[in-house]
N, CA, C, O and CB atoms as a CASP TS submission, in Angstrom:
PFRMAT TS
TARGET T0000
AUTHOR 0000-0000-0000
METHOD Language model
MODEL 1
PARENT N/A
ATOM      1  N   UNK     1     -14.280 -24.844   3.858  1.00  0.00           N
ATOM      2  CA  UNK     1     -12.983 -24.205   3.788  1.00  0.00           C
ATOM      3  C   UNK     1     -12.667 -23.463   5.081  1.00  0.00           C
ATOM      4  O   UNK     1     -11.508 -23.333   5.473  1.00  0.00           O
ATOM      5  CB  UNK     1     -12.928 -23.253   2.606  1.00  0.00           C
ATOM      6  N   UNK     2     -13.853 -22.920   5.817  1.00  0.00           N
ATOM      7  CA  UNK     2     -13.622 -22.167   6.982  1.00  0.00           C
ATOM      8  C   UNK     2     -12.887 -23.070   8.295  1.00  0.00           C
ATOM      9  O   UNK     2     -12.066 -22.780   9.165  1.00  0.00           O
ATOM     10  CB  UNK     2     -15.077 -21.571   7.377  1.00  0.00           C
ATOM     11  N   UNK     3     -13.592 -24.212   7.961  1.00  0.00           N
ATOM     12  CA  UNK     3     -13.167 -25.202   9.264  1.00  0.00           C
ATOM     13  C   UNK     3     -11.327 -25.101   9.150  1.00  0.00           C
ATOM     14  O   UNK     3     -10.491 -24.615   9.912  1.00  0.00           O
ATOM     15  CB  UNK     3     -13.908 -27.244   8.979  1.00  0.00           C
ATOM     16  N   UNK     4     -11.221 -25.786   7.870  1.00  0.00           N
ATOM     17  CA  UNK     4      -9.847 -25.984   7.835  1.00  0.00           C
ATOM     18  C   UNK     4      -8.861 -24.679   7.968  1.00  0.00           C
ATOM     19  O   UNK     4      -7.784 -24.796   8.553  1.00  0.00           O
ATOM     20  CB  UNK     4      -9.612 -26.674   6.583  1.00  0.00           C
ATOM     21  N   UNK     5      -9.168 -23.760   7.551  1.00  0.00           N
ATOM     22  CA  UNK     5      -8.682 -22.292   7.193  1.00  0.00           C
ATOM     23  C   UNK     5      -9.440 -21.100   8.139  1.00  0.00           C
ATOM     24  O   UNK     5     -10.104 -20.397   7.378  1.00  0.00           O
ATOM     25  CB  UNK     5      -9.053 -21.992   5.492  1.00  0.00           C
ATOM     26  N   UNK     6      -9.543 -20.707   9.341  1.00  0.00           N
ATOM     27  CA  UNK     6     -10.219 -19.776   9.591  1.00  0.00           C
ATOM     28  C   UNK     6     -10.302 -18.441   9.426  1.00  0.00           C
ATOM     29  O   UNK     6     -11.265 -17.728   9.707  1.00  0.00           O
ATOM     30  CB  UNK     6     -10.274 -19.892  10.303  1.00  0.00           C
ATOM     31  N   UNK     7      -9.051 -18.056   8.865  1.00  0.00           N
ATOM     32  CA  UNK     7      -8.819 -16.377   8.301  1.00  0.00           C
ATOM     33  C   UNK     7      -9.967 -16.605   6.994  1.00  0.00           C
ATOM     34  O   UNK     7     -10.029 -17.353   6.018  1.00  0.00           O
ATOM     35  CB  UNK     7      -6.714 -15.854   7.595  1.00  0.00           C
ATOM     36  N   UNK     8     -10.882 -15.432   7.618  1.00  0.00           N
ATOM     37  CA  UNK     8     -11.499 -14.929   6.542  1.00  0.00           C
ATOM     38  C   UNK     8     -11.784 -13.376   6.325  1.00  0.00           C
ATOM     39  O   UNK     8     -11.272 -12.459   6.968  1.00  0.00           O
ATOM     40  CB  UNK     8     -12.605 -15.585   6.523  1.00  0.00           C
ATOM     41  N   UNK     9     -12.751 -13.265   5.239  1.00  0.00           N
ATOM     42  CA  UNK     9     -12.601 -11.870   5.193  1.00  0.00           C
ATOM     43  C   UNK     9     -14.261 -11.575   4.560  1.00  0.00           C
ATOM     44  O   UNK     9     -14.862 -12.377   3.846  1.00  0.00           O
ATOM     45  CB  UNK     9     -11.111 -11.338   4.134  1.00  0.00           C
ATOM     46  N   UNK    10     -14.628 -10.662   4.871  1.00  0.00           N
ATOM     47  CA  UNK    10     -16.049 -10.197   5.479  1.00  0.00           C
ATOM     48  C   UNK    10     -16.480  -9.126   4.543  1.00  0.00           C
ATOM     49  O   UNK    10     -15.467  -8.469   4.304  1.00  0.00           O
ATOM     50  CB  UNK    10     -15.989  -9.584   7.100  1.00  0.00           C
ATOM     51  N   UNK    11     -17.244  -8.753   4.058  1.00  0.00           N
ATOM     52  CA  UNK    11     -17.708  -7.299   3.197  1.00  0.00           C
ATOM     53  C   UNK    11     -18.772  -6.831   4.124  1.00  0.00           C
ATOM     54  O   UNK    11     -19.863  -7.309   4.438  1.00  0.00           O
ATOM     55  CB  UNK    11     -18.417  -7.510   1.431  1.00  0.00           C
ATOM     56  N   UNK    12     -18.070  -5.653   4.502  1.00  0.00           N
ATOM     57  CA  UNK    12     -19.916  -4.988   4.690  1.00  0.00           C
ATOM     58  C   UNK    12     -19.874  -3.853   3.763  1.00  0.00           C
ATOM     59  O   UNK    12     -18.816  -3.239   3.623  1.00  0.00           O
ATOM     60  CB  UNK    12     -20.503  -4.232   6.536  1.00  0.00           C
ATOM     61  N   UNK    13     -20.958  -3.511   3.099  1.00  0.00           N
ATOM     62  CA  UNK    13     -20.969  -2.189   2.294  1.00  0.00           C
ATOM     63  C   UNK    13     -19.677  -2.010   1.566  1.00  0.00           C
ATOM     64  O   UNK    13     -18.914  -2.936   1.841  1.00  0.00           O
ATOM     65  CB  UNK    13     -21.198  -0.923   3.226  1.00  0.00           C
ATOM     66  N   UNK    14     -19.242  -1.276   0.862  1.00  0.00           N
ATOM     67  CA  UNK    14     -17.769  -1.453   0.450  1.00  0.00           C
ATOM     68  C   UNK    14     -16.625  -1.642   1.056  1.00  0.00           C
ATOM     69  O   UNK    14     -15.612  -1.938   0.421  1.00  0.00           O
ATOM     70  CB  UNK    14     -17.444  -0.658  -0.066  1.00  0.00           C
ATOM     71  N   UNK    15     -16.643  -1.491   2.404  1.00  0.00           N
ATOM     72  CA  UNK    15     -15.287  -1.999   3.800  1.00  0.00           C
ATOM     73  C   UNK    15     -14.957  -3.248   3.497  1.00  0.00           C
ATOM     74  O   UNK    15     -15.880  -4.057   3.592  1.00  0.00           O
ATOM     75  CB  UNK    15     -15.802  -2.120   5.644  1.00  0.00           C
ATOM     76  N   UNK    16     -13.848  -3.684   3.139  1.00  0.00           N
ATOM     77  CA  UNK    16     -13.393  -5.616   3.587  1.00  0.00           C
ATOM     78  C   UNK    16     -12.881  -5.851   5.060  1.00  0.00           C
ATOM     79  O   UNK    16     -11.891  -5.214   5.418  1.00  0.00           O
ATOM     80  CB  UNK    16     -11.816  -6.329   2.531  1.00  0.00           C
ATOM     81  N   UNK    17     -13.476  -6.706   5.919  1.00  0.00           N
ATOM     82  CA  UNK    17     -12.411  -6.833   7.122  1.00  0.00           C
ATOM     83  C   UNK    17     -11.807  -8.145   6.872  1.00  0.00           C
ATOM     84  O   UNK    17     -12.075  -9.107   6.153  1.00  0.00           O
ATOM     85  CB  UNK    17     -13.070  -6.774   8.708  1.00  0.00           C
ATOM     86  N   UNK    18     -11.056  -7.895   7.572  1.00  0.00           N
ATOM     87  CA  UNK    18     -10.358  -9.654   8.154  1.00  0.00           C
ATOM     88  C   UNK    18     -10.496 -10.042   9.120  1.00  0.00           C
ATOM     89  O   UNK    18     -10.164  -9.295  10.041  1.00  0.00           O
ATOM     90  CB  UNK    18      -9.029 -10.004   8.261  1.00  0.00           C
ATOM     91  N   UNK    19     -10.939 -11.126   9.397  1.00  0.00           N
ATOM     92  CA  UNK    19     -11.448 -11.958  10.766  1.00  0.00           C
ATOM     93  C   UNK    19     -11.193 -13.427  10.806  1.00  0.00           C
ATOM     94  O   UNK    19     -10.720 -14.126   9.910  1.00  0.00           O
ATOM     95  CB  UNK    19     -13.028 -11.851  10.962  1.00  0.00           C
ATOM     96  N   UNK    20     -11.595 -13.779  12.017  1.00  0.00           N
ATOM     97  CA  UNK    20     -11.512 -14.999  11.982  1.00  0.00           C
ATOM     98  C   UNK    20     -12.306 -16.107  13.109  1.00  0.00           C
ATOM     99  O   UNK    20     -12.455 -16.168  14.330  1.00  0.00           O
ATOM    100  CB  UNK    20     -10.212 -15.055  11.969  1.00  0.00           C
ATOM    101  N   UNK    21     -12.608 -16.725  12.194  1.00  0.00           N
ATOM    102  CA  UNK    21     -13.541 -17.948  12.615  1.00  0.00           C
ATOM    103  C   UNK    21     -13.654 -19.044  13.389  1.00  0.00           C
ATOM    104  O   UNK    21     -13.204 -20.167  13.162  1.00  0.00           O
ATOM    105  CB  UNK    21     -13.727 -18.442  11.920  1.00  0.00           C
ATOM    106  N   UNK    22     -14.265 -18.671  14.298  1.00  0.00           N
ATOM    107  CA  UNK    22     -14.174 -19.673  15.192  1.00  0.00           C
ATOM    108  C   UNK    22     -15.414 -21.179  15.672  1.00  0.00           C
ATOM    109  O   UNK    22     -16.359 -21.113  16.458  1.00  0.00           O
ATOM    110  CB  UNK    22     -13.956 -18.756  16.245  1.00  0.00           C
ATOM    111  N   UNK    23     -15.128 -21.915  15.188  1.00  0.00           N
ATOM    112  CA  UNK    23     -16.582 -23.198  15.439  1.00  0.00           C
ATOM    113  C   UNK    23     -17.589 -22.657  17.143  1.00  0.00           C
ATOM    114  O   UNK    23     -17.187 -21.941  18.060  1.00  0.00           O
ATOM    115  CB  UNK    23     -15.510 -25.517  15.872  1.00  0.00           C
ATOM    116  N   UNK    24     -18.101 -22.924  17.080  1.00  0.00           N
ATOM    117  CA  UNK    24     -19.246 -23.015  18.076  1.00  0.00           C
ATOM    118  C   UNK    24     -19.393 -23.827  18.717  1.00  0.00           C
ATOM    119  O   UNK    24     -20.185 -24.626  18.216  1.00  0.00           O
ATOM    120  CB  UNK    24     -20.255 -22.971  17.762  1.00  0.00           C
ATOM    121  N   UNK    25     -18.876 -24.250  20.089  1.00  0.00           N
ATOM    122  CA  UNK    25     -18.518 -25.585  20.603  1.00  0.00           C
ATOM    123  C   UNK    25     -19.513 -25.659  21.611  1.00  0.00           C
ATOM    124  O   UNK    25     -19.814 -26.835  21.816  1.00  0.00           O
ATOM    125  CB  UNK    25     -17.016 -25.796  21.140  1.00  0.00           C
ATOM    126  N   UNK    26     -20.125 -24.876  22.302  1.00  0.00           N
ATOM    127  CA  UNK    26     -20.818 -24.745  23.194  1.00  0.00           C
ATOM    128  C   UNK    26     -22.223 -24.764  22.624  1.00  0.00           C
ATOM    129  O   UNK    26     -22.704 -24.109  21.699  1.00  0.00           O
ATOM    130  CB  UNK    26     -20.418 -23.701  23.894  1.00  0.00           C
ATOM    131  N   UNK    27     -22.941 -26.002  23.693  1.00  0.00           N
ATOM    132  CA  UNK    27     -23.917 -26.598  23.076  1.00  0.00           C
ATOM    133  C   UNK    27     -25.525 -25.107  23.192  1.00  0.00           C
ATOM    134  O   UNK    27     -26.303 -24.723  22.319  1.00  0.00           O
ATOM    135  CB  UNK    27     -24.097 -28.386  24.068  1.00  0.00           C
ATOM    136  N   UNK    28     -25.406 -24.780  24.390  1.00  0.00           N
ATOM    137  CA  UNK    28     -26.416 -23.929  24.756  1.00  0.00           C
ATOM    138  C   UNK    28     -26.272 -22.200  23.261  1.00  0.00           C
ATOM    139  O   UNK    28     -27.159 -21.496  22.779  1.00  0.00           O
ATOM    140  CB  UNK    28     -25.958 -23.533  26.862  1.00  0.00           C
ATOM    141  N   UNK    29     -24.961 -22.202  23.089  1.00  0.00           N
ATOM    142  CA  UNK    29     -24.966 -21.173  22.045  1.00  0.00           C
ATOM    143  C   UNK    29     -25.224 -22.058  20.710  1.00  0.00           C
ATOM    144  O   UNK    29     -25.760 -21.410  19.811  1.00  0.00           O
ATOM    145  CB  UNK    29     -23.491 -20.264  22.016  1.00  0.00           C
ATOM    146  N   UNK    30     -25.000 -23.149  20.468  1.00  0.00           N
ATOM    147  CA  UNK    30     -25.282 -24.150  18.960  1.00  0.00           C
ATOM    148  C   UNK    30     -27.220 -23.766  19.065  1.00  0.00           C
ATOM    149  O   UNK    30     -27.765 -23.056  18.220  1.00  0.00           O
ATOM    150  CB  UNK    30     -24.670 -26.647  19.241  1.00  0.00           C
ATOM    151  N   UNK    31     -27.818 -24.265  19.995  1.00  0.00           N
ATOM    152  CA  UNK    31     -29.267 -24.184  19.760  1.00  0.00           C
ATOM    153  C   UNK    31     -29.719 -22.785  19.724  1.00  0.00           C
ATOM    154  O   UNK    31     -30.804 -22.672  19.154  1.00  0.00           O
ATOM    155  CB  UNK    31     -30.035 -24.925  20.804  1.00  0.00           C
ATOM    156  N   UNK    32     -29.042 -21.307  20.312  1.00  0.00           N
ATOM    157  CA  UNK    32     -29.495 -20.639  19.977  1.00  0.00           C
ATOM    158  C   UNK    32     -29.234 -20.048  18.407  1.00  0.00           C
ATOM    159  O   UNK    32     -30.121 -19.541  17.720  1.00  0.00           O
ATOM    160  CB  UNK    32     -29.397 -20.113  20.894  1.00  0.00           C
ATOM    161  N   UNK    33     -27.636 -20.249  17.937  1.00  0.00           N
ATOM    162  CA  UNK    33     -27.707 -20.245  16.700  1.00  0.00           C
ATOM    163  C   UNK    33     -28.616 -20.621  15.462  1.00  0.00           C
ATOM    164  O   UNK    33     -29.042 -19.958  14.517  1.00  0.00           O
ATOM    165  CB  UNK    33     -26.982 -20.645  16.648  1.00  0.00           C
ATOM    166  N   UNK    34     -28.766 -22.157  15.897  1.00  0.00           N
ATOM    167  CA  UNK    34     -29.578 -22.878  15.235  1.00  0.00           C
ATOM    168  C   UNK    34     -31.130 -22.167  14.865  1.00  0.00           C
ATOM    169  O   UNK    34     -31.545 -22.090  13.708  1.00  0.00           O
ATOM    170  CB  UNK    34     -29.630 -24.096  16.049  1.00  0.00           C
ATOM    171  N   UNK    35     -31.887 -21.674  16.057  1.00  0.00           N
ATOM    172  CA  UNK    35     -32.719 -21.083  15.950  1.00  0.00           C
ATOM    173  C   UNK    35     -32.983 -20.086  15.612  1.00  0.00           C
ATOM    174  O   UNK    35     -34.104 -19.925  15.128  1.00  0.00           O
ATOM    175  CB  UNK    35     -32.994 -21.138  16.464  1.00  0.00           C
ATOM    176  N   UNK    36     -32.076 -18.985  15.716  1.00  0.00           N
ATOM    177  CA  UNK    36     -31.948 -17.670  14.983  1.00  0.00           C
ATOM    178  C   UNK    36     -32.029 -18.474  13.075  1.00  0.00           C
ATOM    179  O   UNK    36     -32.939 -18.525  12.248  1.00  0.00           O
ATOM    180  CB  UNK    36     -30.027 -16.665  15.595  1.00  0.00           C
ATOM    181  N   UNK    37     -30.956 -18.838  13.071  1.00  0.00           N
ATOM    182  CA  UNK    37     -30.982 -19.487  11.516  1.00  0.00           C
ATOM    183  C   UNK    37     -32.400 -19.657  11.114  1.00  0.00           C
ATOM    184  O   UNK    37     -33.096 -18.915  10.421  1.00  0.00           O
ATOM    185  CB  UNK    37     -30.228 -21.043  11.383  1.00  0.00           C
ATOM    186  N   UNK    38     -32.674 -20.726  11.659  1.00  0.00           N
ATOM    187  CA  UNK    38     -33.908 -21.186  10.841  1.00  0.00           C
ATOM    188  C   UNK    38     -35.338 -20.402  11.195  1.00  0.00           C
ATOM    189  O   UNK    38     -36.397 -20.788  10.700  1.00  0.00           O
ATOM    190  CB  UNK    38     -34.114 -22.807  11.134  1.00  0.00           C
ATOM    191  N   UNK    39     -35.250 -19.087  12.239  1.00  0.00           N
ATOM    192  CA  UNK    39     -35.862 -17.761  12.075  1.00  0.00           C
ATOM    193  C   UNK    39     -35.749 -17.336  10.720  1.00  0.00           C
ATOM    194  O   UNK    39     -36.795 -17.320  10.071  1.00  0.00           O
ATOM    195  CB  UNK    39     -35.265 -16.745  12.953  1.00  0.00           C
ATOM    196  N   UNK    40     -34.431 -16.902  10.024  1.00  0.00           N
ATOM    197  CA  UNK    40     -34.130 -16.095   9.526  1.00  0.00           C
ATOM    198  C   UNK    40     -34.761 -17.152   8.048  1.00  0.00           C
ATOM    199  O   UNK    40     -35.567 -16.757   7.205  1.00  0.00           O
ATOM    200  CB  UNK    40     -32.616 -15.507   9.931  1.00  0.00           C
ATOM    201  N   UNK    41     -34.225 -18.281   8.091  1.00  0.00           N
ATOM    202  CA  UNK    41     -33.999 -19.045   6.599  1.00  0.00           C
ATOM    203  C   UNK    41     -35.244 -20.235   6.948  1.00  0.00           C
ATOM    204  O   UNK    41     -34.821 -21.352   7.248  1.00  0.00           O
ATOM    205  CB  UNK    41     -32.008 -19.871   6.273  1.00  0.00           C
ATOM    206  N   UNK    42     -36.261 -20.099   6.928  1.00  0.00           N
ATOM    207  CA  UNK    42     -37.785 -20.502   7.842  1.00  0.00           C
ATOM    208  C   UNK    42     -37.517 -22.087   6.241  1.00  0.00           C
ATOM    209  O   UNK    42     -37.800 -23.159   6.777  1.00  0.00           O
ATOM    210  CB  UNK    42     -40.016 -18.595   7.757  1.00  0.00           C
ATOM    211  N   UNK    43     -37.244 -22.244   5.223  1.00  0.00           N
ATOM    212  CA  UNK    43     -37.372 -23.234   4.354  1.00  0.00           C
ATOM    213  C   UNK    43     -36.281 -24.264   4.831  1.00  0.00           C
ATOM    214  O   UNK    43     -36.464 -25.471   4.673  1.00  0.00           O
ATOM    215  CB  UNK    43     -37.239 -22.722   2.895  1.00  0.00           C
ATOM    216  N   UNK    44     -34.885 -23.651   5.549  1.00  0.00           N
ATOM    217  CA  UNK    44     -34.052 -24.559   6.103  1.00  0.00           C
ATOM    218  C   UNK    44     -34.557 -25.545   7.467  1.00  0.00           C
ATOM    219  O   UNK    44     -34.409 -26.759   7.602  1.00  0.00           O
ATOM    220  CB  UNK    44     -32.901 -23.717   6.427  1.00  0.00           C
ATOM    221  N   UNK    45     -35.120 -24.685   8.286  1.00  0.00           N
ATOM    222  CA  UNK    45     -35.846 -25.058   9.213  1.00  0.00           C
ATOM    223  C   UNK    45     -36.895 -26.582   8.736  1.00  0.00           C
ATOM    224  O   UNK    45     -36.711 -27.764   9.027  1.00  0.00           O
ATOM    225  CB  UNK    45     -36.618 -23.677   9.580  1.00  0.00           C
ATOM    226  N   UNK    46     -38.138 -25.842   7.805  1.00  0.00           N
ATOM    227  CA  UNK    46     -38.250 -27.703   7.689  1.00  0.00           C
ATOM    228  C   UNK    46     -37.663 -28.687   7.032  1.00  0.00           C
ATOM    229  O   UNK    46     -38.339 -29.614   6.586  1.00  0.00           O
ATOM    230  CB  UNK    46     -39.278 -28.145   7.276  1.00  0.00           C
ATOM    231  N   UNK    47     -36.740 -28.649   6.924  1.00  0.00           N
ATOM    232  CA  UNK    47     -35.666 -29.966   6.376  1.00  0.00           C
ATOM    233  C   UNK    47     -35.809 -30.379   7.415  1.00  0.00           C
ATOM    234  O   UNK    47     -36.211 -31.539   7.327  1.00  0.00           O
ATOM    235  CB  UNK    47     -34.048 -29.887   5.871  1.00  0.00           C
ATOM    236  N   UNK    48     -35.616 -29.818   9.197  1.00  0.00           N
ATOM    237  CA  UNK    48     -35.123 -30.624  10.428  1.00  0.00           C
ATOM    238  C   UNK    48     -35.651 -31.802  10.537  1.00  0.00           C
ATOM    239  O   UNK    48     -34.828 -32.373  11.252  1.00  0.00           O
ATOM    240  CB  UNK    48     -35.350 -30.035  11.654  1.00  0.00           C
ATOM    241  N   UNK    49     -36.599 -32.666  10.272  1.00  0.00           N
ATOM    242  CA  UNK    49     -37.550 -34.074  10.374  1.00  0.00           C
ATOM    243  C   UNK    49     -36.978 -34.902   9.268  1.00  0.00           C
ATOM    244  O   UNK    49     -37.142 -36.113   9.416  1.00  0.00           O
ATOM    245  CB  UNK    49     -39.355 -33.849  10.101  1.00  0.00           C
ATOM    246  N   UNK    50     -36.528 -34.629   8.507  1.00  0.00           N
ATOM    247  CA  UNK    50     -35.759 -35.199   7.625  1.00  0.00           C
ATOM    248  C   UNK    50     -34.629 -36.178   8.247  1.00  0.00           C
ATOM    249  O   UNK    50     -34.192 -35.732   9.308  1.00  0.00           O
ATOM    250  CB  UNK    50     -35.223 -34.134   6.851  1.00  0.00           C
ATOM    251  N   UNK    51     -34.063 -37.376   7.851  1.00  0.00           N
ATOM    252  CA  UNK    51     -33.092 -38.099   8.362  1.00  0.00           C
ATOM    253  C   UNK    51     -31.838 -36.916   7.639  1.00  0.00           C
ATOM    254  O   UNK    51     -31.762 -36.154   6.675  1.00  0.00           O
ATOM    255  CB  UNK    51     -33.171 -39.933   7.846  1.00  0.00           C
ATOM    256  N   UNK    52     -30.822 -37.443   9.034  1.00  0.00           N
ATOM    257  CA  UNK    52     -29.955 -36.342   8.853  1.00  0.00           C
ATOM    258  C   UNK    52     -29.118 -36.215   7.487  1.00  0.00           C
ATOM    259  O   UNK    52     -28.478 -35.262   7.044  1.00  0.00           O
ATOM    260  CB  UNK    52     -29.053 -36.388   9.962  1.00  0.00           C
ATOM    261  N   UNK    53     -29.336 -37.479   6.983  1.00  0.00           N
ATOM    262  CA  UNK    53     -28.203 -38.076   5.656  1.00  0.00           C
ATOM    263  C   UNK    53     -28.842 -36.999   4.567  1.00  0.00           C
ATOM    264  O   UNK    53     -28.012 -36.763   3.689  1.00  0.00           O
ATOM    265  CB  UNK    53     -28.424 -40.212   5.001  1.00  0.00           C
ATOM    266  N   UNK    54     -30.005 -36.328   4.391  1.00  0.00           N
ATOM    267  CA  UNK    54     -31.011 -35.484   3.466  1.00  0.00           C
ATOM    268  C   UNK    54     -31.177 -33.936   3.989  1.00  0.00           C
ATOM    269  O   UNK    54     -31.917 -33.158   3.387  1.00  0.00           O
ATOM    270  CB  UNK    54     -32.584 -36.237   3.483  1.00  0.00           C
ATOM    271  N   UNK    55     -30.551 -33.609   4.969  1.00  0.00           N
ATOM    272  CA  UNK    55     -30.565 -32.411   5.730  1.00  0.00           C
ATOM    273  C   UNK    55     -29.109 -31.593   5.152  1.00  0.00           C
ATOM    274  O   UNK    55     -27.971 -32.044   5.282  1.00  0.00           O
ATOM    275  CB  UNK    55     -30.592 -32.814   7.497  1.00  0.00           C
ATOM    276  N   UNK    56     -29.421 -30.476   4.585  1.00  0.00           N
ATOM    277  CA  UNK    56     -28.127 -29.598   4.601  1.00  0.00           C
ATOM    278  C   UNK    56     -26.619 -29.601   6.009  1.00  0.00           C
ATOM    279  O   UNK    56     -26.870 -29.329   7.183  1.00  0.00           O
ATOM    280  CB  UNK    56     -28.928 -28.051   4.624  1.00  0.00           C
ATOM    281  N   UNK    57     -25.530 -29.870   5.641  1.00  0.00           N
ATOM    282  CA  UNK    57     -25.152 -30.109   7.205  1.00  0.00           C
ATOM    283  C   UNK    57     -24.677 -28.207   7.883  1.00  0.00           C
ATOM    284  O   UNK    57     -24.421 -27.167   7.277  1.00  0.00           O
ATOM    285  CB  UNK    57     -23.365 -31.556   7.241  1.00  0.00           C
ATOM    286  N   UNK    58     -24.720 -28.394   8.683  1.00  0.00           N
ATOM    287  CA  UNK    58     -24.834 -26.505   9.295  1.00  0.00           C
ATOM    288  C   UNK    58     -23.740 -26.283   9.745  1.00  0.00           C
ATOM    289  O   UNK    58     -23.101 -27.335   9.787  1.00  0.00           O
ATOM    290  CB  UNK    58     -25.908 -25.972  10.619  1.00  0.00           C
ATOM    291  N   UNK    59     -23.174 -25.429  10.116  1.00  0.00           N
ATOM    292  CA  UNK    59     -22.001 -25.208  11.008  1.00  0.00           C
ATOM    293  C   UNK    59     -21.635 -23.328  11.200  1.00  0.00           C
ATOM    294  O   UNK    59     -21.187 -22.429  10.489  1.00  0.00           O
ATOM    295  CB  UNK    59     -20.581 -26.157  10.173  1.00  0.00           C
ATOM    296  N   UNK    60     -22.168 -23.492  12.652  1.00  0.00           N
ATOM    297  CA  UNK    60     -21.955 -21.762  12.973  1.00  0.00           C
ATOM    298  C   UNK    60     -20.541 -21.614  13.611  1.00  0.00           C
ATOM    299  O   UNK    60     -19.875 -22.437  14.239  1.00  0.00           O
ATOM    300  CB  UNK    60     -23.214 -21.044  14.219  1.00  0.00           C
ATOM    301  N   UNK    61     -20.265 -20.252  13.245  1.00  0.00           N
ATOM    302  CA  UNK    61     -18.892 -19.909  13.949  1.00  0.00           C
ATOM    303  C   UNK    61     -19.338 -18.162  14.366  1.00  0.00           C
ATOM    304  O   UNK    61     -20.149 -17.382  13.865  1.00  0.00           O
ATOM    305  CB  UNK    61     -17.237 -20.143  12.637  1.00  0.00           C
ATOM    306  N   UNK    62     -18.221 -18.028  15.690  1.00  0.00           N
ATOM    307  CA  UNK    62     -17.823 -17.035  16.487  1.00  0.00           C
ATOM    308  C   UNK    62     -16.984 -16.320  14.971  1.00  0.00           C
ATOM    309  O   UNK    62     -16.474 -17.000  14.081  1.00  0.00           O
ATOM    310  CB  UNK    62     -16.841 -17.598  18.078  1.00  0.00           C
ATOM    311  N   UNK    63     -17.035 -14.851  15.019  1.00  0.00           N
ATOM    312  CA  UNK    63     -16.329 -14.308  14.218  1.00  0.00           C
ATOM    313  C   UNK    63     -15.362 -12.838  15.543  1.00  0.00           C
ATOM    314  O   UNK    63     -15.801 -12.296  16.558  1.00  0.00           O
ATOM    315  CB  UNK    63     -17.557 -13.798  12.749  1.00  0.00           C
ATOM    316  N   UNK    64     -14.239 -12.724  14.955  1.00  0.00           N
ATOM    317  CA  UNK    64     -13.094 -11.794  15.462  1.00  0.00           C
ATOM    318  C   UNK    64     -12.602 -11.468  14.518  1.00  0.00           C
ATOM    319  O   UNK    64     -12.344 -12.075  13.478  1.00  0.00           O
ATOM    320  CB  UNK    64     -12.102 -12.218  16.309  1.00  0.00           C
ATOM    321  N   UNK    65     -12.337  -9.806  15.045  1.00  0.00           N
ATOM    322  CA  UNK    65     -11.815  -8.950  13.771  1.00  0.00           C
ATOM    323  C   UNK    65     -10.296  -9.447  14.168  1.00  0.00           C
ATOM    324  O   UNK    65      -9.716  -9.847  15.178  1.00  0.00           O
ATOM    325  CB  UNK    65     -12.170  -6.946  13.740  1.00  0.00           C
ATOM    326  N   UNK    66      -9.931  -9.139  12.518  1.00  0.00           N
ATOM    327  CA  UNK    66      -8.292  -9.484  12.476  1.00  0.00           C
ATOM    328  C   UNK    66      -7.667 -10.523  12.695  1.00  0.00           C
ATOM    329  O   UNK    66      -7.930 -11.410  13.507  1.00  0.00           O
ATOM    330  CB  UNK    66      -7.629  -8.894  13.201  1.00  0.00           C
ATOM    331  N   UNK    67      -6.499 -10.410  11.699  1.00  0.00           N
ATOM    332  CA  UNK    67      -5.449 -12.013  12.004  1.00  0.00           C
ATOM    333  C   UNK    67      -4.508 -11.611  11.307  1.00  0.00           C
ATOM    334  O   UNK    67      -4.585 -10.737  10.443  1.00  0.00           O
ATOM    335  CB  UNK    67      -5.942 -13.735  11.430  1.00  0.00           C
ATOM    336  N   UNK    68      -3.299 -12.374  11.710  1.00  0.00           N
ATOM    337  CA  UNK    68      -1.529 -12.277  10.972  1.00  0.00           C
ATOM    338  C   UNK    68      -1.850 -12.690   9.653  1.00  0.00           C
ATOM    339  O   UNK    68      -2.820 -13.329   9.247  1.00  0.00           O
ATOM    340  CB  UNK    68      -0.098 -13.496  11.674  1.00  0.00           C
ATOM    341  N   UNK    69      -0.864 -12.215   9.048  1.00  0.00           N
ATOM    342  CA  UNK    69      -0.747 -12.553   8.139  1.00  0.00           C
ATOM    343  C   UNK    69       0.250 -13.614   8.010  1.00  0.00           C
ATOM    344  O   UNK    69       0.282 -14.518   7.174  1.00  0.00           O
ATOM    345  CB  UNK    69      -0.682 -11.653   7.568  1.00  0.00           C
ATOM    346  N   UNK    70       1.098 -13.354   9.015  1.00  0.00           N
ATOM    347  CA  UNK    70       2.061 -14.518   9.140  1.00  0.00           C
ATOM    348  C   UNK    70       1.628 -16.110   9.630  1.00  0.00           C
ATOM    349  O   UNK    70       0.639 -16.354  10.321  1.00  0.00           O
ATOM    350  CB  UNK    70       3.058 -14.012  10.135  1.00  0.00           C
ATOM    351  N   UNK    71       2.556 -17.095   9.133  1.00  0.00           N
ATOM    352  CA  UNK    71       1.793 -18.368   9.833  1.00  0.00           C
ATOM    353  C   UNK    71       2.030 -18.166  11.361  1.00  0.00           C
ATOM    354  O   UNK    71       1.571 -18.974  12.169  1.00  0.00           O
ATOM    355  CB  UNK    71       2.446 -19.977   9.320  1.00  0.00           C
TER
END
C-alpha cells in the first residue's frame, strides 16, 4: 500500500505523525538497509539462499515528516 500511496502515519509512544515514504533507490543505501534488517530480524536473514520465488519480498523506504492533505 506504501508503494502506491506514500502518506503515512507513524506512532511513536502515544504521538501520531504524518510522513511520507519514500522507496530506496540507491543501491549502496539498499545493502546497508538490507543488512541492518536482517541484524535486527536474524530469521529473515536466512531465507536469503532460498530461490527468490520462496523469500519474503522486502522493500525499504526513506521516511519525511509531513504531507498535504490536499492532492
Amino acid at each position: 500500500m506504501v508503494v502506491r500511496d506514500p502518506r503515512i502515519r507513524m506512532k511513536i509512544g502515544n504521538r501520531v505523525f504524518k510522513m511520507r515514504a519514500y522507496t530506496i533507490a540507491d543501491e549502496n543505501e539498499k545493502v546497508a538497509a538490507r543488512q541492518a534488517f536482517f541484524i535486527k530480524y536474524p530469521d529473515v536473514g536466512k531465507q536469503e539462499p532460498l530461490p527468490e520465488s520462496q523469500r519474503p519480498r522486502l522493500h525499504f523506504f526513506h521516511l519525511e515528516p509531513g504531507w498535504n492533505e490536499r492532492p
